[in-house]
N, CA, C and O atoms as a printed pandas DataFrame, in Angstrom:
     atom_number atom_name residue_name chain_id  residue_number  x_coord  y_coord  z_coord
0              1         N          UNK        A               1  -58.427    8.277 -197.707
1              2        CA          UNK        A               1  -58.106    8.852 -196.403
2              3         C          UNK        A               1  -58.369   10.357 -196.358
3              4         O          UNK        A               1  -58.293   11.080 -197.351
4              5         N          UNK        A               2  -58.636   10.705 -195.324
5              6        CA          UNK        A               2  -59.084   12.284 -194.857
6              7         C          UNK        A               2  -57.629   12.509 -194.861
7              8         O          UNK        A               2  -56.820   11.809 -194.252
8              9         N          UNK        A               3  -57.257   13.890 -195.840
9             10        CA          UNK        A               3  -55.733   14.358 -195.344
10            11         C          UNK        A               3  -55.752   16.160 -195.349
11            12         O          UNK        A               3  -54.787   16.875 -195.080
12            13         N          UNK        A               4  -57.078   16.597 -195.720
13            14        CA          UNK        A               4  -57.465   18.263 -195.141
14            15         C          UNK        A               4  -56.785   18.406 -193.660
15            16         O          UNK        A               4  -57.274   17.724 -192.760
16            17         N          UNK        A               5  -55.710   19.238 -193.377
17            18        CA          UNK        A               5  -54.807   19.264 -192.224
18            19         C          UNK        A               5  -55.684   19.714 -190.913
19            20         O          UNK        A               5  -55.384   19.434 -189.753
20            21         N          UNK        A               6  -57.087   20.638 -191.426
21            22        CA          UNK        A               6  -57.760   20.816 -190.264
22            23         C          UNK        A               6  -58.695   19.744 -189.963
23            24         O          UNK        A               6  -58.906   19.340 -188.819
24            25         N          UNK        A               7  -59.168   19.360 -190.856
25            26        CA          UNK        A               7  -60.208   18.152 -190.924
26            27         C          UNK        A               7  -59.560   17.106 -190.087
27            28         O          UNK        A               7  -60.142   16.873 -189.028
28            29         N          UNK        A               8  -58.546   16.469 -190.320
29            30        CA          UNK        A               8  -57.795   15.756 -189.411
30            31         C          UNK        A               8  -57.481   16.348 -188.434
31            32         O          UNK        A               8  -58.474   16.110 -187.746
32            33         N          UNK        A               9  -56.992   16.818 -187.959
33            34        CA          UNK        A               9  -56.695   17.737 -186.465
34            35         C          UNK        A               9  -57.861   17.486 -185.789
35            36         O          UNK        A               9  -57.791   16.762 -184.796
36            37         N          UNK        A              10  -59.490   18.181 -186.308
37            38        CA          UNK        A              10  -60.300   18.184 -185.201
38            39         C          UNK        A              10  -60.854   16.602 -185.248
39            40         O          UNK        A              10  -61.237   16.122 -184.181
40            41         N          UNK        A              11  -60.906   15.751 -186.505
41            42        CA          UNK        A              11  -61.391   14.217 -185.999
42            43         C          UNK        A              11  -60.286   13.619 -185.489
43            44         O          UNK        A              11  -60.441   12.404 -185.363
44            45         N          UNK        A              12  -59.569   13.897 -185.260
45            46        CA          UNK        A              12  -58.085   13.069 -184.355
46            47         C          UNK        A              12  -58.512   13.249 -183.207
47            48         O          UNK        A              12  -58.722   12.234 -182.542
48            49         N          UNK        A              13  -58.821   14.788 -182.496
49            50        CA          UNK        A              13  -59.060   15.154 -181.014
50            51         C          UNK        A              13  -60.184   14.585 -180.970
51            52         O          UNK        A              13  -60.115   13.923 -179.934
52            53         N          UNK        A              14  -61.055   14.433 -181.366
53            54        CA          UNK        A              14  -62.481   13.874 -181.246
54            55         C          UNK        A              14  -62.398   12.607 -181.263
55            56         O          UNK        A              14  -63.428   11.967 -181.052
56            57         N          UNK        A              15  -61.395   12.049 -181.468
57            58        CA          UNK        A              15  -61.302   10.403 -181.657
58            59         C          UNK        A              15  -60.945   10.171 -180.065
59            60         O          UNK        A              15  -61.498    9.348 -179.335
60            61         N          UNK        A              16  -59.959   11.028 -179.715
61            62        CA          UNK        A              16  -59.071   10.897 -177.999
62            63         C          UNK        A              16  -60.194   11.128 -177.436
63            64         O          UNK        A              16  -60.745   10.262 -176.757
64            65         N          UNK        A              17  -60.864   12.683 -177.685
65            66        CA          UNK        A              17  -61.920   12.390 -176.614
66            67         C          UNK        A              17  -62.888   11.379 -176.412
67            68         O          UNK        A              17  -63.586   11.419 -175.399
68            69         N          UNK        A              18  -63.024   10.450 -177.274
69            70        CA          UNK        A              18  -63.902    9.558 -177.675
70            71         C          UNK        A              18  -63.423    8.327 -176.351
71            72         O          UNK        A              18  -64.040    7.875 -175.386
72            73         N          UNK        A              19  -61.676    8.042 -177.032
73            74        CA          UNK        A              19  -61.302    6.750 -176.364
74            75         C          UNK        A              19  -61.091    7.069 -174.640
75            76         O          UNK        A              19  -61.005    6.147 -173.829
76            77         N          UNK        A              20  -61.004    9.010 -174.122
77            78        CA          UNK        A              20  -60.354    8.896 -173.213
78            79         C          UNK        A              20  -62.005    8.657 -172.324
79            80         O          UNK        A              20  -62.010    8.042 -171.258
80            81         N          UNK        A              21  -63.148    9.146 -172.845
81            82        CA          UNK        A              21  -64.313    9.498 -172.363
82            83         C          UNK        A              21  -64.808    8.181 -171.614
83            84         O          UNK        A              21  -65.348    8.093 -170.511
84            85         N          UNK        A              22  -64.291    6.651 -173.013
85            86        CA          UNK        A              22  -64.946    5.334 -172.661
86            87         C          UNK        A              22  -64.068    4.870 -171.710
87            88         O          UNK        A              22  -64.359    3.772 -171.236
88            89         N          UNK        A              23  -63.431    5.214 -171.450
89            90        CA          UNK        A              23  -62.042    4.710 -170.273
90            91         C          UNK        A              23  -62.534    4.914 -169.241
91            92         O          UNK        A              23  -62.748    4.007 -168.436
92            93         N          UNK        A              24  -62.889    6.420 -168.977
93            94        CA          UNK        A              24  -63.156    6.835 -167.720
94            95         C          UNK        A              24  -64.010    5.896 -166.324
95            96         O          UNK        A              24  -63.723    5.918 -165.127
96            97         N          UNK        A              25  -64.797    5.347 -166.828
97            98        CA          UNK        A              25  -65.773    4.306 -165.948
98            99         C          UNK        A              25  -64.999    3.050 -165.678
99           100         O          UNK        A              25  -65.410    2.207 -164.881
100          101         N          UNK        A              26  -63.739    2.913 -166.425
101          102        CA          UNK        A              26  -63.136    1.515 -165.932
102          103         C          UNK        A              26  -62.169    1.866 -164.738
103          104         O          UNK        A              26  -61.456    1.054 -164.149
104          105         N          UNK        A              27  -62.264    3.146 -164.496
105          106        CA          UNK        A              27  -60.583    3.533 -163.348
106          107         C          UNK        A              27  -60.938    2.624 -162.170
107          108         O          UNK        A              27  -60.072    1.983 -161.574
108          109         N          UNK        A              28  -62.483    2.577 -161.789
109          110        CA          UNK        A              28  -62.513    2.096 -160.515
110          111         C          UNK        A              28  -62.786    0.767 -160.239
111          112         O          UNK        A              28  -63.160    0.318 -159.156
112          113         N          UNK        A              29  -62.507   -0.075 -161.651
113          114        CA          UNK        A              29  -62.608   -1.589 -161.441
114          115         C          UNK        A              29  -61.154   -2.130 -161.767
115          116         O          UNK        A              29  -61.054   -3.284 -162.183
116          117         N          UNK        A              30  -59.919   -1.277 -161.580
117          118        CA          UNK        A              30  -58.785   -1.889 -161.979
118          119         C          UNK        A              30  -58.138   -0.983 -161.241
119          120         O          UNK        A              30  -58.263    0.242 -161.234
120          121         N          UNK        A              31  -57.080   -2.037 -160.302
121          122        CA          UNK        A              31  -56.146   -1.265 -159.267
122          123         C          UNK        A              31  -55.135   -0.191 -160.046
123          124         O          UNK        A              31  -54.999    0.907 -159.507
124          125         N          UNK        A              32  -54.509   -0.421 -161.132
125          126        CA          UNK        A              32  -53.824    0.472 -161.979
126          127         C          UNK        A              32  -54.408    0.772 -163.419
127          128         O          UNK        A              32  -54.569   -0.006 -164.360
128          129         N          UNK        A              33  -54.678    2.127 -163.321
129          130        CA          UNK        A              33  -55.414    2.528 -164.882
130          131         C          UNK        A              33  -55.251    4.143 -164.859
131          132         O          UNK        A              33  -56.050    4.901 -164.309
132          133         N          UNK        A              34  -54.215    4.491 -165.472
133          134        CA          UNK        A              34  -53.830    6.094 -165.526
134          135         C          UNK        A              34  -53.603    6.349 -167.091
135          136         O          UNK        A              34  -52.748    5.912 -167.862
136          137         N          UNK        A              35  -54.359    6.955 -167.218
137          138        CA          UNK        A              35  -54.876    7.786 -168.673
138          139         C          UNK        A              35  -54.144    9.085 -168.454
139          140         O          UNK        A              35  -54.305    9.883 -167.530
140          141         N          UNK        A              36  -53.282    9.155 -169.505
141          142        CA          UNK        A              36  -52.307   10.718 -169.617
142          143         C          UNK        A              36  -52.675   11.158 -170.674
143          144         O          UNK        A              36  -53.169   10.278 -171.379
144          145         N          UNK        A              37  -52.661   12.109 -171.104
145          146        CA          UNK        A              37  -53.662   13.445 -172.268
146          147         C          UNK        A              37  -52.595   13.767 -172.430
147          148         O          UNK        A              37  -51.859   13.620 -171.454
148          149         N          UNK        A              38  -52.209   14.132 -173.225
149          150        CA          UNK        A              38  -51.146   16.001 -173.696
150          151         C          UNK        A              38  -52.070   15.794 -175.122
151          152         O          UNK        A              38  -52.882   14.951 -175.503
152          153         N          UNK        A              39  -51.380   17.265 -175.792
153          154        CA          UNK        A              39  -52.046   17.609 -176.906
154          155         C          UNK        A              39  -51.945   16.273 -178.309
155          156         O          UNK        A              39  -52.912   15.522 -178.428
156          157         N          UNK        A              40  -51.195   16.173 -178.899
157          158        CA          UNK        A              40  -50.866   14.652 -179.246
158          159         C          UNK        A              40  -50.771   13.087 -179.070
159          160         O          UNK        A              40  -50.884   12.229 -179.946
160          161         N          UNK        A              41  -50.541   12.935 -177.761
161          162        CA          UNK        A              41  -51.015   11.717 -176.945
162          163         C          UNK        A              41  -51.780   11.392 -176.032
163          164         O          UNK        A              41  -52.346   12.148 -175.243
164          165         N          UNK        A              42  -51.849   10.022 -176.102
165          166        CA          UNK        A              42  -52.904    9.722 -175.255
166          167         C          UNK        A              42  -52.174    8.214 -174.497
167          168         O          UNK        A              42  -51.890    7.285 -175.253
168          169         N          UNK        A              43  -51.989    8.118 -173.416
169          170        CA          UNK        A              43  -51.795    7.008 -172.641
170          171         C          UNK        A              43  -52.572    6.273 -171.518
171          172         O          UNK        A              43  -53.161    6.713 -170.530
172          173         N          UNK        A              44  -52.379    4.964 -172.001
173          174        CA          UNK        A              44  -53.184    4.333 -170.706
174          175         C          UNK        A              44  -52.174    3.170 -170.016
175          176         O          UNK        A              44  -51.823    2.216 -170.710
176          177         N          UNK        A              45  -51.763    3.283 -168.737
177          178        CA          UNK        A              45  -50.846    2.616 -168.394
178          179         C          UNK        A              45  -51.617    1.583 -167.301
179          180         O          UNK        A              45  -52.672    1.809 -166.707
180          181         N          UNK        A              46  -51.068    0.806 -167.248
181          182        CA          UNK        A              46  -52.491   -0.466 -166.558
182          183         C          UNK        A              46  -50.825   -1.078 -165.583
183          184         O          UNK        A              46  -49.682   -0.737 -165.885
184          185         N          UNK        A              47  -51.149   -1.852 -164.632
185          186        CA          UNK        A              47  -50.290   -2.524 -163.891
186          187         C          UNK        A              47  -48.896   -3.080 -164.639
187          188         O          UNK        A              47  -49.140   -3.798 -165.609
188          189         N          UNK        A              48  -48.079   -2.959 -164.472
189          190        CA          UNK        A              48  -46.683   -3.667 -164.791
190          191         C          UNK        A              48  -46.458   -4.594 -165.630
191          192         O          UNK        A              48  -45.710   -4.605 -166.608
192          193         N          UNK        A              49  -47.389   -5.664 -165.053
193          194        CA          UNK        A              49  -47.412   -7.167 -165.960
194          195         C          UNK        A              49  -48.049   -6.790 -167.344
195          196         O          UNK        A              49  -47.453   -7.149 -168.360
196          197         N          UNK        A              50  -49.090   -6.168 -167.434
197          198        CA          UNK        A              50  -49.844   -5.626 -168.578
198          199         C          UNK        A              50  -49.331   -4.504 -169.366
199          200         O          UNK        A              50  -49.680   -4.336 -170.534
200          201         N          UNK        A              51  -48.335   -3.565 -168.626
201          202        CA          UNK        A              51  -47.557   -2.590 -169.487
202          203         C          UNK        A              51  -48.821   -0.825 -169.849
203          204         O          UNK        A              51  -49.388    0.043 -169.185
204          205         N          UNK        A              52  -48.655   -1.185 -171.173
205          206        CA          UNK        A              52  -48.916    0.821 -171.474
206          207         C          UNK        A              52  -49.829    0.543 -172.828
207          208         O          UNK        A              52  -49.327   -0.426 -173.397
208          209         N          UNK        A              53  -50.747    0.932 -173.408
209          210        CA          UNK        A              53  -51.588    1.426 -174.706
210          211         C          UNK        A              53  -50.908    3.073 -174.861
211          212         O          UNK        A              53  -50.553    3.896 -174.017
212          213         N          UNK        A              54  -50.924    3.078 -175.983
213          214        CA          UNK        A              54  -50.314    4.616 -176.317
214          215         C          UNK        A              54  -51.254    5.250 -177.896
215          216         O          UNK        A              54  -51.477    4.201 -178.499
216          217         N          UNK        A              55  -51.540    5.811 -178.305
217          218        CA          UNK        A              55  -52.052    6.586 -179.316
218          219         C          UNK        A              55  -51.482    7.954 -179.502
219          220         O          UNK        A              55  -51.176    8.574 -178.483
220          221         N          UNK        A              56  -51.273    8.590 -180.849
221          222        CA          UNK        A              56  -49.940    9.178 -181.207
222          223         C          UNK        A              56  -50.721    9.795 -182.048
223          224         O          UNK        A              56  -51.452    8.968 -182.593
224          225         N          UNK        A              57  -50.934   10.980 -182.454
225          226        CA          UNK        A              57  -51.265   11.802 -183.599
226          227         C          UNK        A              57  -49.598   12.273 -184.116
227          228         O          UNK        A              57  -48.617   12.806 -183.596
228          229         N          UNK        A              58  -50.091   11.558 -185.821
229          230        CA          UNK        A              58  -48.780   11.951 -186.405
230          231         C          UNK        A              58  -49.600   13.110 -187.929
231          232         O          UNK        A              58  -50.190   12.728 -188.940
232          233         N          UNK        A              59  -49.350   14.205 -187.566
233          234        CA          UNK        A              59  -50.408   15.447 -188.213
234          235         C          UNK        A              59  -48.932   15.222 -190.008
235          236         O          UNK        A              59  -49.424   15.511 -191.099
236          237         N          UNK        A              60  -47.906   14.907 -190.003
237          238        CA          UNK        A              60  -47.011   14.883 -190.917
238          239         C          UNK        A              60  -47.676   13.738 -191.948
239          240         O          UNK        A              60  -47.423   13.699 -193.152
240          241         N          UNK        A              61  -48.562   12.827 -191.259
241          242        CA          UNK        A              61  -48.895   11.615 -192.052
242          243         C          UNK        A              61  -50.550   11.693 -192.366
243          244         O          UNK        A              61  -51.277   11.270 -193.264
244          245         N          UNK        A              62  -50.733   12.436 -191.175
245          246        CA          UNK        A              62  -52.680   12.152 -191.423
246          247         C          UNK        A              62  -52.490   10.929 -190.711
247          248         O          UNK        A              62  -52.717   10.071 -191.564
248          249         N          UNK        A              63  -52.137   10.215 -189.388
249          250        CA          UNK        A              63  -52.730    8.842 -189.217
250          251         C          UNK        A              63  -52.474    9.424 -187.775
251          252         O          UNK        A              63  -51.967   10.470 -187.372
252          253         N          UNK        A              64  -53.099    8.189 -187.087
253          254        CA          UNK        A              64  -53.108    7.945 -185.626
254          255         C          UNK        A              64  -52.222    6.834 -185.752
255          256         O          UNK        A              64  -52.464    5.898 -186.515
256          257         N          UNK        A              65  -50.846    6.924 -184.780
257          258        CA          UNK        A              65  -50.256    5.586 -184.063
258          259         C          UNK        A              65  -50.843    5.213 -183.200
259          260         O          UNK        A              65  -51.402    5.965 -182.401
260          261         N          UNK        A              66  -50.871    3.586 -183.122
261          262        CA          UNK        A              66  -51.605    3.087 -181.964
262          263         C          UNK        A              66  -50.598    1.877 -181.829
263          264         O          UNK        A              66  -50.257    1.073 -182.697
264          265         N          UNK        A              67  -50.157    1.977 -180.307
265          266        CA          UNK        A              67  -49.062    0.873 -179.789
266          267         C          UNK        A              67  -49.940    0.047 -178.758
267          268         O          UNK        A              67  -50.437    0.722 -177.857
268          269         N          UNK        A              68  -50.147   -1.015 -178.757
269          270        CA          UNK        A              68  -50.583   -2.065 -177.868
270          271         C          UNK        A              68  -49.900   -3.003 -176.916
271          272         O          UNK        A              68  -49.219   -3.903 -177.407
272          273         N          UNK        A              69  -49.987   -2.913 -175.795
273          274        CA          UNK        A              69  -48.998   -3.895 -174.906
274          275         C          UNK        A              69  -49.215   -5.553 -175.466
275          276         O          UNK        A              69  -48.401   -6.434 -175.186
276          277         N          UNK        A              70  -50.426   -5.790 -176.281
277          278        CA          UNK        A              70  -50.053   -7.328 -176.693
278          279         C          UNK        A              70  -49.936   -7.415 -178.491
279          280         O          UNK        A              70  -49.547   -8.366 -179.168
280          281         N          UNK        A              71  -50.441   -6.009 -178.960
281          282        CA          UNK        A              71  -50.395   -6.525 -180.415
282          283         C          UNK        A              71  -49.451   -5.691 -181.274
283          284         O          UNK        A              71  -49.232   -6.146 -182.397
284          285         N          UNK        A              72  -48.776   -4.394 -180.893
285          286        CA          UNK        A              72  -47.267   -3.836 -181.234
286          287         C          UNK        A              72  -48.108   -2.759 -182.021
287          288         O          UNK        A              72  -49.301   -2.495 -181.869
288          289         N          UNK        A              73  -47.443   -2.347 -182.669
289          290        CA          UNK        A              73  -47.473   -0.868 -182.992
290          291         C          UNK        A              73  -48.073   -0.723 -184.656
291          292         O          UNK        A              73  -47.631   -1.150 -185.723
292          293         N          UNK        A              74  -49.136   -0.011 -184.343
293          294        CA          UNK        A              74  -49.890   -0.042 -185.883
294          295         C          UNK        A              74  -50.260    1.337 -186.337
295          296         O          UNK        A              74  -50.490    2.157 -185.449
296          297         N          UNK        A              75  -50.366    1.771 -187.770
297          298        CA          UNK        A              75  -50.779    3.109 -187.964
298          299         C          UNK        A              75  -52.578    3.198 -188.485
299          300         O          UNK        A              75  -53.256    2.201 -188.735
300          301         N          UNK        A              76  -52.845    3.974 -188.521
301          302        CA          UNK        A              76  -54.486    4.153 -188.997
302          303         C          UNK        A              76  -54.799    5.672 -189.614
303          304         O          UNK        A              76  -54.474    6.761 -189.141
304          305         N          UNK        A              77  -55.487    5.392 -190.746
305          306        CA          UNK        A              77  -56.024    6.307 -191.143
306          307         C          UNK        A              77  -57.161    7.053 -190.980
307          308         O          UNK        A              77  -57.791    6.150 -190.429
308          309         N          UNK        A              78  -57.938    7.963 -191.008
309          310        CA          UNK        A              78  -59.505    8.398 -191.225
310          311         C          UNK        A              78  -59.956    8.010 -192.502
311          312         O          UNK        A              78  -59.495    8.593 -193.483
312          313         N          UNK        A              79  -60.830    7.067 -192.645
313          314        CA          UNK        A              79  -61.293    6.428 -193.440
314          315         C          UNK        A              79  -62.642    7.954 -194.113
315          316         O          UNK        A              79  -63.456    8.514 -193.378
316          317         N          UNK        A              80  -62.422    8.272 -195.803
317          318        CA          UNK        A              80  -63.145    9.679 -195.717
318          319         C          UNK        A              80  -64.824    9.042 -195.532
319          320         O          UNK        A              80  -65.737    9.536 -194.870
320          321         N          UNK        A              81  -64.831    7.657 -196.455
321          322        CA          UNK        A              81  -66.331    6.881 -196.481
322          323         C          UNK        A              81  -66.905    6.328 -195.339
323          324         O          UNK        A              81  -68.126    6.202 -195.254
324          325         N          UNK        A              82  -66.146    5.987 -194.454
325          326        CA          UNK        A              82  -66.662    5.337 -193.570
326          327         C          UNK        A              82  -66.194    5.848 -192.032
327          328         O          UNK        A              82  -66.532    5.194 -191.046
328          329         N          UNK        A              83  -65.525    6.866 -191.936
329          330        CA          UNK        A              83  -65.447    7.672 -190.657
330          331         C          UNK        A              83  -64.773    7.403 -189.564
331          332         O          UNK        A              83  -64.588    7.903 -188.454
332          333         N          UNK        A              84  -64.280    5.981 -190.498
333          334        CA          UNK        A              84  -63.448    5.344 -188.729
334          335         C          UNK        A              84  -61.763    5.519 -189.322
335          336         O          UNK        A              84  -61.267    5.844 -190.400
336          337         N          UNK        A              85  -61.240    5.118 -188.007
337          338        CA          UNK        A              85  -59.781    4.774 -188.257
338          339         C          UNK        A              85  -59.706    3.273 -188.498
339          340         O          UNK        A              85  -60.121    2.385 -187.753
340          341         N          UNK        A              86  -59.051    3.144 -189.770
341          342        CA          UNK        A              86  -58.546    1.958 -189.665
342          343         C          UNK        A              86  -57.151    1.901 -190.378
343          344         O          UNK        A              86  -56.586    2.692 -191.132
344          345         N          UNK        A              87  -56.803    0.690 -189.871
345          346        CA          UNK        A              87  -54.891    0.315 -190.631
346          347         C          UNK        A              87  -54.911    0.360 -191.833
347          348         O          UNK        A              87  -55.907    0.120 -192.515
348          349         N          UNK        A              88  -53.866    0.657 -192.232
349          350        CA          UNK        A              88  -53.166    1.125 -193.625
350          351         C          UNK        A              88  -53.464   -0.133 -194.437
351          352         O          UNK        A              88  -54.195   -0.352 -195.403
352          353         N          UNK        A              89  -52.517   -0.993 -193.596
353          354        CA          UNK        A              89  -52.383   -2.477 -194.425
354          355         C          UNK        A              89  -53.968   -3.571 -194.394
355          356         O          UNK        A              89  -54.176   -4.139 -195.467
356          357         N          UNK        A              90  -54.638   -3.750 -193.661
357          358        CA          UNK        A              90  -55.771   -4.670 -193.827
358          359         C          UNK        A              90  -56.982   -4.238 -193.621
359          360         O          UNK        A              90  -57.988   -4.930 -193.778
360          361         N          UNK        A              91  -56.969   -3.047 -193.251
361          362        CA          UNK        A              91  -58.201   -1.867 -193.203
362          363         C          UNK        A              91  -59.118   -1.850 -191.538
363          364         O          UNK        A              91  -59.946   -1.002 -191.207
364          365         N          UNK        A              92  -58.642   -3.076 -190.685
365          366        CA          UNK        A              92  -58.694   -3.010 -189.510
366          367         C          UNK        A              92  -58.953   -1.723 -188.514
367          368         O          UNK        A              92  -58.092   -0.848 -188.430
368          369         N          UNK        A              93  -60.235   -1.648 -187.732
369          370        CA          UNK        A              93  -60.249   -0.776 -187.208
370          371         C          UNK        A              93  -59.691   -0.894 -185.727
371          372         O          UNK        A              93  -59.639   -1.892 -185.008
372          373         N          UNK        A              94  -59.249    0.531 -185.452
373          374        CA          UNK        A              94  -58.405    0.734 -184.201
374          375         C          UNK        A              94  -59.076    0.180 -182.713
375          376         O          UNK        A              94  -58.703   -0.252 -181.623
376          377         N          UNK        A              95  -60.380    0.518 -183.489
377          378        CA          UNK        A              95  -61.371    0.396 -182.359
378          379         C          UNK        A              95  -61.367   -0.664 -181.709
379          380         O          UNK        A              95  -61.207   -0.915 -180.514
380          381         N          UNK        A              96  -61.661   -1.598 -183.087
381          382        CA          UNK        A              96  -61.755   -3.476 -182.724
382          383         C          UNK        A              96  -60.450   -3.405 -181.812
383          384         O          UNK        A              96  -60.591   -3.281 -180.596
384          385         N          UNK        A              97  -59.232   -3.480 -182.360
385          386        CA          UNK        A              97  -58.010   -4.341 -181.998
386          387         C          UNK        A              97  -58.106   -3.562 -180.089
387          388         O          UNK        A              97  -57.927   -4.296 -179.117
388          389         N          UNK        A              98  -58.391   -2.128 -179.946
389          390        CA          UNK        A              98  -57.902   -1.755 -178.710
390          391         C          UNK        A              98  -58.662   -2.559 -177.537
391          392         O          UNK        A              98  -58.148   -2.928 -176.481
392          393         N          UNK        A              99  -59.957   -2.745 -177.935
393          394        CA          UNK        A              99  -60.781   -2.889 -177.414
394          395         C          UNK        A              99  -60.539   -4.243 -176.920
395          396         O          UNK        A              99  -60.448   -4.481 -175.716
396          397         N          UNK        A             100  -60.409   -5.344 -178.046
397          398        CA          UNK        A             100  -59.770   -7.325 -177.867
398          399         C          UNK        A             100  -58.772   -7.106 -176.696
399          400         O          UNK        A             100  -58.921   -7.535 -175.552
400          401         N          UNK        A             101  -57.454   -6.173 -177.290
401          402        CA          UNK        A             101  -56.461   -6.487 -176.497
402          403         C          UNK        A             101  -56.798   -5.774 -175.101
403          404         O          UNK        A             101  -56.407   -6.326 -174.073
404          405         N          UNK        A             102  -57.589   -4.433 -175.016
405          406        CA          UNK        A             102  -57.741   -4.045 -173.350
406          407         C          UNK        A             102  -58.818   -5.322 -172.354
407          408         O          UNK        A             102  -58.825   -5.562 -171.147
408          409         N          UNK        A             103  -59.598   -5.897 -173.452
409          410        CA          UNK        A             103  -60.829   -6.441 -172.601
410          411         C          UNK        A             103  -59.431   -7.894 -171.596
411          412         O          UNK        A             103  -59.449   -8.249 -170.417
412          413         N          UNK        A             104  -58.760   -8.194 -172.384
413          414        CA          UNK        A             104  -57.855   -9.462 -172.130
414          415         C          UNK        A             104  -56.713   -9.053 -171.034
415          416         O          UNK        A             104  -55.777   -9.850 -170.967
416          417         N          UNK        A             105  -56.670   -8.123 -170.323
417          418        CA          UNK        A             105  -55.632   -7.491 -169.360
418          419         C          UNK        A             105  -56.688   -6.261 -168.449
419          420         O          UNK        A             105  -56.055   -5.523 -167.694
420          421         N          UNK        A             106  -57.763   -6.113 -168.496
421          422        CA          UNK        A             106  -58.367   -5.715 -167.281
422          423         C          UNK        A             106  -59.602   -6.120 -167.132
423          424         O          UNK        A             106  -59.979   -7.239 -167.480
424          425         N          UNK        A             107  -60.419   -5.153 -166.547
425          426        CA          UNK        A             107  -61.572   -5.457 -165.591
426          427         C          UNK        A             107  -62.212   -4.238 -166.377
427          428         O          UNK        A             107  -61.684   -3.154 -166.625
428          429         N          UNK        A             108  -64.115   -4.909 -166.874
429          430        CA          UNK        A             108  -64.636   -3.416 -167.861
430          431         C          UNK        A             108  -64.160   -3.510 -169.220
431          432         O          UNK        A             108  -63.061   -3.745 -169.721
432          433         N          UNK        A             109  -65.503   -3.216 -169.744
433          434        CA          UNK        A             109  -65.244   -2.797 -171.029
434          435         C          UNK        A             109  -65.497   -1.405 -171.878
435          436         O          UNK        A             109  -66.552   -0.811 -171.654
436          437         N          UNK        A             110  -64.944   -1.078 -172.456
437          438        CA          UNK        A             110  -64.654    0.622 -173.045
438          439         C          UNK        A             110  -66.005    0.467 -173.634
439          440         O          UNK        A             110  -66.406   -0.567 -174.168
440          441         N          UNK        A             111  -66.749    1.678 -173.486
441          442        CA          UNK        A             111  -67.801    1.774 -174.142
442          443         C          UNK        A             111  -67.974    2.325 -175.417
443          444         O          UNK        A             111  -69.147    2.681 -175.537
444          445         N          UNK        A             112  -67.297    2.552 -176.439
445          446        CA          UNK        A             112  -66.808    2.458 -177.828
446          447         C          UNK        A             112  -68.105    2.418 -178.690
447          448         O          UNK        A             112  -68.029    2.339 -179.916
C-alpha cells in the first residue's frame, strides 16, 4: 500500500475527481442524483428507495471508505503496483463494486 502522507493525499483527490467527473453525465438521466464534495467526502445521494454512496478519505489509515446503499461499508487501499484502490480483505477494487451496485439503482453508467 501507498502510505507517503502526501502521495496519498494527492491520489485520494484524484481518485474523487475521477469518480465525481464520471458521475457528472448521469445527473440528467435520473430524477434524483446529488453529488456533495467537501474536502474529505464525497456523496452521491440518488432517490429515497435507493438511499446514499459515500466515500471517506481516512488520511490516519491511508485508505478510502467506501459505503454502498446495497453492499455496506468497505475500506481500500492504494495499491503501490497496481495504482488502484482496492479492499484490504480480498483485494477487490472500489471501482468494480461502485460501479455493479450504482448500474442496479439508476439510469447510466459511470464512465470509470
Amino acid at each position: 500500500p501507498v502510505t507517503d502522507a502526501l502521495t496519498f493525499a494527492i491520489r485520494a483527490q484524484e481518485f474523487f475527481d475521477k469518480i465525481e467527473e464520471s458521475l457528472q453525465p448521469m445527473k440528467s438521466s435520473n430524477d434524483i442524483f446529488e453529488i456533495r464534495r467537501e474536502p474529505n467526502t464525497l456523496t452521491l445521494t440518488l432517490a429515497p428507495q435507493h438511499g446514499e454512496y459515500s466515500f471517506e478519505i481516512d488520511e490516519s489509515t491511508s485508505s478510502v471508505l467506501f459505503q454502498s446503499a446495497l453492499s455496506g461499508k468497505f475500506q481500500y487501499i492504494l495499491s503501490a503496483s497496481s495504482g488502484e484502490w482496492v479492499n484490504l480483505e480480498d483485494g477487490h477494487s472500489v471501482e468494480g463494486m461502485f460501479v455493479r451496485d450504482l448500474i442496479r439503482q439508476c439510469n447510466g453508467l459511470p464512465k470509470l
